[in-house]
C-alpha positions as CSV (number, residue, x, y, z in Angstrom):
1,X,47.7,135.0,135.1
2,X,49.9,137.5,134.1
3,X,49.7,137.2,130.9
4,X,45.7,137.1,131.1
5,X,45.2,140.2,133.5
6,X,43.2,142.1,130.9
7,X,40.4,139.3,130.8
8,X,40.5,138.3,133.8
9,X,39.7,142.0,135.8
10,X,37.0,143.0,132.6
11,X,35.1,139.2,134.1
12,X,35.5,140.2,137.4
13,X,34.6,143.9,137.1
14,X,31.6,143.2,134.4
15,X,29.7,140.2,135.9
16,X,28.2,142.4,138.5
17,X,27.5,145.0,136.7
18,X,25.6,143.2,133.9
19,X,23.4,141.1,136.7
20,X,22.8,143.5,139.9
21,X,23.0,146.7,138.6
22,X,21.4,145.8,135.3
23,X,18.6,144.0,136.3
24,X,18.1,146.7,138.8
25,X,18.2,144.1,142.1
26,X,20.5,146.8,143.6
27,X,20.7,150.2,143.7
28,X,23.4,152.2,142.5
29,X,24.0,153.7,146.0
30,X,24.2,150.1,147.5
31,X,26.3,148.4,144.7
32,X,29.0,151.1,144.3
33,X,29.3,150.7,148.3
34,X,33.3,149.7,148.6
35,X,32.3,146.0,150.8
36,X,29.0,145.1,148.5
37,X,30.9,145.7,145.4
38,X,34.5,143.7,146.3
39,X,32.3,141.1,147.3
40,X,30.1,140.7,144.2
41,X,33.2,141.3,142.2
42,X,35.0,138.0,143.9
43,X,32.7,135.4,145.7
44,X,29.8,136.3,144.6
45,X,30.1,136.4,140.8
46,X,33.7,137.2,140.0
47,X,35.5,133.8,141.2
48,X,33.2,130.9,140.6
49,X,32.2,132.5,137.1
50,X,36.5,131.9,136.3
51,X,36.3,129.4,138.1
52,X,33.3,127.6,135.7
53,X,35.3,129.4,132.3
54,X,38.3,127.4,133.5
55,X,36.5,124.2,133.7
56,X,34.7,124.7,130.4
57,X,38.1,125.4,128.6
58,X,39.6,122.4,129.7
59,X,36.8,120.3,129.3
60,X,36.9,122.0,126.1
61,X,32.8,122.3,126.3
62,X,30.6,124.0,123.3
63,X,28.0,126.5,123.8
64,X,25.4,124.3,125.3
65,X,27.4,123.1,127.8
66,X,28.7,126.5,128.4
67,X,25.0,127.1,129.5
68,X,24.9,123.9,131.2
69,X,27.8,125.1,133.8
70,X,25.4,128.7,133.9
71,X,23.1,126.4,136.2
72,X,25.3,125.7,137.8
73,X,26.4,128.9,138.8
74,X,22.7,129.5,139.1
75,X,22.6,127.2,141.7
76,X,25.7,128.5,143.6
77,X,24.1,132.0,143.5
78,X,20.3,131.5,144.4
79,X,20.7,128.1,146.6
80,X,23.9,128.8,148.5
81,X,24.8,132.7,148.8
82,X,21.1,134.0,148.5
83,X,19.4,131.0,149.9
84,X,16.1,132.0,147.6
85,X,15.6,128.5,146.2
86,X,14.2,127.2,149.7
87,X,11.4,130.4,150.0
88,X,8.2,129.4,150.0
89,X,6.9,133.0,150.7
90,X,8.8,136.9,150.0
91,X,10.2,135.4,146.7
92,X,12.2,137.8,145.0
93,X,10.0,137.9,142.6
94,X,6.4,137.3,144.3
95,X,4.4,135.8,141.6
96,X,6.6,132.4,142.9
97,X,4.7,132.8,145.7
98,X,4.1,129.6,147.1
99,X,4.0,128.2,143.9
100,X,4.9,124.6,143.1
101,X,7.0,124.3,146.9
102,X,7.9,121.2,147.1
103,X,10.5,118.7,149.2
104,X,11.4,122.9,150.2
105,X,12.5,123.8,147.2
106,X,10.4,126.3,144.9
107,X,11.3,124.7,141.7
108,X,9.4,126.8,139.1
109,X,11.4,129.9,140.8
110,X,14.9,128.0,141.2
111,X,14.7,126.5,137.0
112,X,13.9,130.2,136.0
113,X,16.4,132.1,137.9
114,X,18.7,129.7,137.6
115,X,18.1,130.3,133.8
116,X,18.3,133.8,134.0
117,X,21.6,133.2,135.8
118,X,22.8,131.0,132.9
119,X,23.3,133.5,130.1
120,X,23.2,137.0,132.2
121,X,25.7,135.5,134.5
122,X,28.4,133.4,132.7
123,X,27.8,133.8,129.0
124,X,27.2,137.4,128.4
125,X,29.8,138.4,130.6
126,X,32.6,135.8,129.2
127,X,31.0,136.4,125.4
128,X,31.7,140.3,125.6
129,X,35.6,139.3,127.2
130,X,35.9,137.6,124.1
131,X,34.9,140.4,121.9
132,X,37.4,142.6,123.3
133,X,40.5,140.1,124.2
134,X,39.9,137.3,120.9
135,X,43.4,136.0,121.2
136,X,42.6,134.6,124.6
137,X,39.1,133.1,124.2
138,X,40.2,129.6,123.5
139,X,43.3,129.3,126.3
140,X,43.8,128.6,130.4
141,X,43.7,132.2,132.3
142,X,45.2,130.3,135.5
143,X,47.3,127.3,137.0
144,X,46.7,125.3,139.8
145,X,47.6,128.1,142.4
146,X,45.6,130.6,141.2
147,X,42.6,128.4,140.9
148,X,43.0,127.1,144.1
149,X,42.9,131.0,145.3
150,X,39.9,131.3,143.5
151,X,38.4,128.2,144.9
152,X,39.2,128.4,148.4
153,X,37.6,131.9,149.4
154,X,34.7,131.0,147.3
155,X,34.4,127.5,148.6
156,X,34.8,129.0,152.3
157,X,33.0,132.1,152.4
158,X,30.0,130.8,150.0
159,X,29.8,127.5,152.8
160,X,30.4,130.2,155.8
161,X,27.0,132.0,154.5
162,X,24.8,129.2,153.9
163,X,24.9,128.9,157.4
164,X,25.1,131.9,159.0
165,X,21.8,133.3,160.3
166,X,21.0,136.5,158.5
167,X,18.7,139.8,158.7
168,X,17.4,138.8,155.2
169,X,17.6,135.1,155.5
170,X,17.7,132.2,158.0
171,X,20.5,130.0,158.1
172,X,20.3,126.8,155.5
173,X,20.3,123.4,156.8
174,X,22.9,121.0,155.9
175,X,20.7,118.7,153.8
176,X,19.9,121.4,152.1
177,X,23.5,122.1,151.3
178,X,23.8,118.6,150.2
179,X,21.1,118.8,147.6
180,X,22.8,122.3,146.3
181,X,25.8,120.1,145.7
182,X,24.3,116.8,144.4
183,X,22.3,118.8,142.0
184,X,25.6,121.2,141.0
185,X,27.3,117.8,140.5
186,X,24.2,116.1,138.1
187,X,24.3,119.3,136.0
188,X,28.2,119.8,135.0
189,X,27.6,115.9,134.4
190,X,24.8,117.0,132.0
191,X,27.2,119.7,130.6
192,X,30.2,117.7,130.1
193,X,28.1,115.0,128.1
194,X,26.3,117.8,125.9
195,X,28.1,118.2,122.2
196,X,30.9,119.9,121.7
197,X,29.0,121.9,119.4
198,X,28.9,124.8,118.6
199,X,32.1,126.7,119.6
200,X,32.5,130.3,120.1
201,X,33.9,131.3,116.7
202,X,36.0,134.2,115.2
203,X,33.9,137.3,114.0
204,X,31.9,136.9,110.5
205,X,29.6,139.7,109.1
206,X,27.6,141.1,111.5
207,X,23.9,138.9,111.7
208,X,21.7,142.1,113.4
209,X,18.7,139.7,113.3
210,X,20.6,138.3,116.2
211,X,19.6,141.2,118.7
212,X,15.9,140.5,117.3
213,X,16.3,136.7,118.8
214,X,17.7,137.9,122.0
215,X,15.1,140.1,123.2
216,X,12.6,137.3,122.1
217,X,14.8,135.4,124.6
218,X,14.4,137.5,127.2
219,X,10.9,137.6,126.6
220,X,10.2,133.4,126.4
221,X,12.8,132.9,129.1
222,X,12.3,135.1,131.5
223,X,9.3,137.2,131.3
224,X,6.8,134.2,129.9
225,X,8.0,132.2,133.0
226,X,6.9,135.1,135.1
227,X,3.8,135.4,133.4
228,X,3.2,131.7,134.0
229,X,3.9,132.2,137.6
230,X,1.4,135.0,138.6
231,X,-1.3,133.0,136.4
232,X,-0.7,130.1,139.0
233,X,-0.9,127.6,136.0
234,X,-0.5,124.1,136.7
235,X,2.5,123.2,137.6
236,X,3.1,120.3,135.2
237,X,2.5,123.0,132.4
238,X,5.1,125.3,133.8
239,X,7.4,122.2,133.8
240,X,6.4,121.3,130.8
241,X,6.9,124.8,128.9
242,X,10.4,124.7,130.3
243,X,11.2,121.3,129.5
244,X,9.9,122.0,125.6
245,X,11.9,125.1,125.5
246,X,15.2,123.6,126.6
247,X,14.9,120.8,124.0
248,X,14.5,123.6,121.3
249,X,17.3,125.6,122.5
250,X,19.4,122.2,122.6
251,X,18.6,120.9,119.5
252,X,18.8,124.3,117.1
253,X,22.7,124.4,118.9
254,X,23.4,120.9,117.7
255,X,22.8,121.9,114.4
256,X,25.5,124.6,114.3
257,X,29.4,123.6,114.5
258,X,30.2,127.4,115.4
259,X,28.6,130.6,116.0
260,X,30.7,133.9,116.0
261,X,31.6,135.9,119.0
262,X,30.1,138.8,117.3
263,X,26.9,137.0,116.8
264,X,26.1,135.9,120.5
265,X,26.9,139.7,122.0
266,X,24.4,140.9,119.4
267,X,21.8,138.3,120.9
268,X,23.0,139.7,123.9
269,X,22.7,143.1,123.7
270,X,19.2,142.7,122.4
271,X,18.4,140.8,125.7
272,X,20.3,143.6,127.7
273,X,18.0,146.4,126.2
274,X,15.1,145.0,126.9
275,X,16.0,144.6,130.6
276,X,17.2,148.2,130.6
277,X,13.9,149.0,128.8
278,X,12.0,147.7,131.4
279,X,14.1,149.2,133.7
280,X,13.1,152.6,132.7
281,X,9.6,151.8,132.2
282,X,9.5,150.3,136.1
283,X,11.3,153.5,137.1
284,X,9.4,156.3,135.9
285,X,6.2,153.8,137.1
286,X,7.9,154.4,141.1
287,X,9.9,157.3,140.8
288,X,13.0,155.4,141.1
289,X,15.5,158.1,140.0
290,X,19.0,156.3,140.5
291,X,17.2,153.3,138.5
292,X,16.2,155.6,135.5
293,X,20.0,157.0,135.0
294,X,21.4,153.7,135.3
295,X,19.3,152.4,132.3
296,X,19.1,154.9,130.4
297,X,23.5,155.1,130.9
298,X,23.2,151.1,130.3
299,X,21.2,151.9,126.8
300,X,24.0,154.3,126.0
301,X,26.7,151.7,126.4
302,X,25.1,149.2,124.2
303,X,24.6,152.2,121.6
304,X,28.2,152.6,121.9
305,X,28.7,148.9,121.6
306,X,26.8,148.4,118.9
307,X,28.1,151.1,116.3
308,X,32.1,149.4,117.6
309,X,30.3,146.3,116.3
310,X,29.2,148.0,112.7
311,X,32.7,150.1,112.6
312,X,34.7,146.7,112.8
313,X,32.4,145.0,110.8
314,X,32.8,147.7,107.6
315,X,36.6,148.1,108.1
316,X,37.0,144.4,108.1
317,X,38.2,143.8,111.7
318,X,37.9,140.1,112.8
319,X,37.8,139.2,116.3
C-alpha cells in the first residue's frame, strides 16, 4: 500500500463526494460532519469500492464486468447499509412507491438504484483515479493484510447495521440478509463470466462526443426509469425496458477491445453535469441554498477538468 497511497486516499476521499454530495442525498452541513463523513469515506463507500477494484484487477475483469461488480456494490449499499430495497412505502425516491413490491423486495427501485450505483459509485470514481495516477491502473493496491482490514470492518459494521433497529429504518431480517448475499454472489458470477473486453486503455485524442453520450446516459438510465415509475407502467414493461437496455449496453462493449481512460471520464463528466444541473434547477425550485453552491462549485470542477483534459490532449500528454 505504500507505494499506492496516492490512489488509494483520492478512492476513498472522492467516492462520497461524487454520490452523496453530488446527487444532493446529503447536505453539505451533514456530509462534512467529522462521524458521517469517516464513515462514508470507509464502510460505506470507501472500503468495499477497493475492495471490488481489487477483485476486478485480479480477476483481470473488462469494463462490463467492472459494471457488473457496481451491482454489486449496489446491493451492499441500498440492501444492507440503507436497507431501501425492502420499502414498500417512503422510497427515497417516491414515484417507487409501492410499485412492483414483491417477495419484499421493490425490484423496479433496487435494478435502478443499484444502476445508478454501478457507474456513480465504482466506475466514475476509479475511472477519474486512473486519469490522474495511469501508472497504477492495471496493478494490486493491497496484499492480503490490508484487504483483510478492509474486509473485516466492512464485513462487521455493514452486518452490525442490517440489524440494528434504527430512527430511519427497522432492523432487516436474516432471510433478507441471505438474499442480499445470494444475489451479491449470482452477480460477481455474472461479472466474472462477462468478456474481458474492453479494457480501460491509455489516453487517445480526446472523443468530446463522449460527454454527449453520458448525459444521454444519465437521462435513459436514471431519469427514464423514474419517469417510468411515477407513470405506474406495467411492471413487465419496466422490466422489459431494463432488460433491452442492458443487452444494448453489453453488446456495443463487446464490440470494443479498449476504450481510453480519457474517453469514459468524458462520458462521465457529461453524466455529472447533468446531475449538478438538476441540482441547481431543484434548488432554486426550494430554496435550497447549501445545494445551489455545491452544484454550481461541482460545475466548476468539471470546467476545470475538462480544459486539463483539452490542455493534455494539445501538448500530447498520454495517460
Amino acid at each position: 500500500m505504500r507505494a499506492h497511497w496516492k490512489p488509494v486516499i483520492t478512492v476513498l476521499l472522492i467516492t462520497p463526494v461524487l454520490t452523496e454530495l453530488l446527487s444532493g442525498n446529503l447536505p453539505p452541513s451533514v456530509f462534512f460532519r467529522p462521524q458521517a463523513f469517516l464513515f462514508l469515506a470507509t464502510v460505506g463507500y470507501g472500503f468495499p469500492v477497493l475492495l471490488l477494484r481489487e477483485f476486478a484487477v485480479r480477476r483481470r475483469l473488462g469494463l462490463a464486468g467492472l459494471l457488473g461488480l457496481g451491482f454489486v456494490y449496489g446491493i451492499f449499499n441500498e440492501g444492507i447499509i440503507a436497507k431501501t430495497l425492502y420499502l414498500a412505502t417512503n422510497v427515497p425516491i417516491r414515484g417507487f412507491d409501492g410499485y412492483g413490491y414483491a417477495a419484499g423486495i421493490a425490484w423496479p427501485w433496487a435494478i435502478t438504484i443499484s444502476t445508478w450505483h454501478a457507474f456513480h459509485s465504482l466506475l466514475y470514481p476509479l475511472v477519474a483515479t486512473y486519469y490522474f495516477f495511469p501508472d497504477q491502473r492495471n496493478a494490486p493496491w493491497f496484499n492480503r493484510p490490508g484487504l483483510v482490514g478492509l474486509a473485516l470492518p466492512t464485513i462487521l459494521l455493514g452486518t452490525l447495521i442490517f440489524f440494528t433497529h434504527s430512527p430511519e429504518r427497522k432492523a432487516g431480517h436474516l432471510l433478507q440478509f441471505a438474499i442480499m448475499i445470494v444475489a451479491g454472489a449470482l452477480i460477481t458470477g455474472i461479472a466474472l463470466r462477462l468478456p474481458a473486453a474492453p479494457t480501460l486503455g491509455h489516453a487517445h485524442p480526446l472523443r468530446w462526443p463522449a460527454m454527449v453520450w453520458g448525459s444521454t446516459g444519465y437521462l435513459v438510465l436514471t431519469l427514464v426509469p423514474v419517469l417510468l415509475a411515477n407513470a405506474k407502467i406495467p411492471v413487465s414493461a419496466f422490466m422489459g425496458y431494463s432488460a433491452g437496455l442492458f443487452a444494448l449496453i453489453l453488446c456495443w462493449l463487446r464490440k470494443r477491445a479498449s476504450l481510453p481512460v480519457t474517453t469514459v471520464l468524458l462520458y462521465a463528466i457529461g453524466d455529472a453535469v447533468v446531475v449538478a444541473l438538476f441540482g441547481i434547477g431543484g434548488a432554486l425550485r426550494h430554496g435550497a441554498i447549501q445545494k445551489l453552491v455545491a452544484s454550481a462549485l461541482f460545475l466548476a470542477v468539471f470546467g476545470w477538468l475538462i480544459t486539463r483534459l483539452r490542455e493534455d490532449s494539445r501538448t500530447g500528454l498520454r495517460r
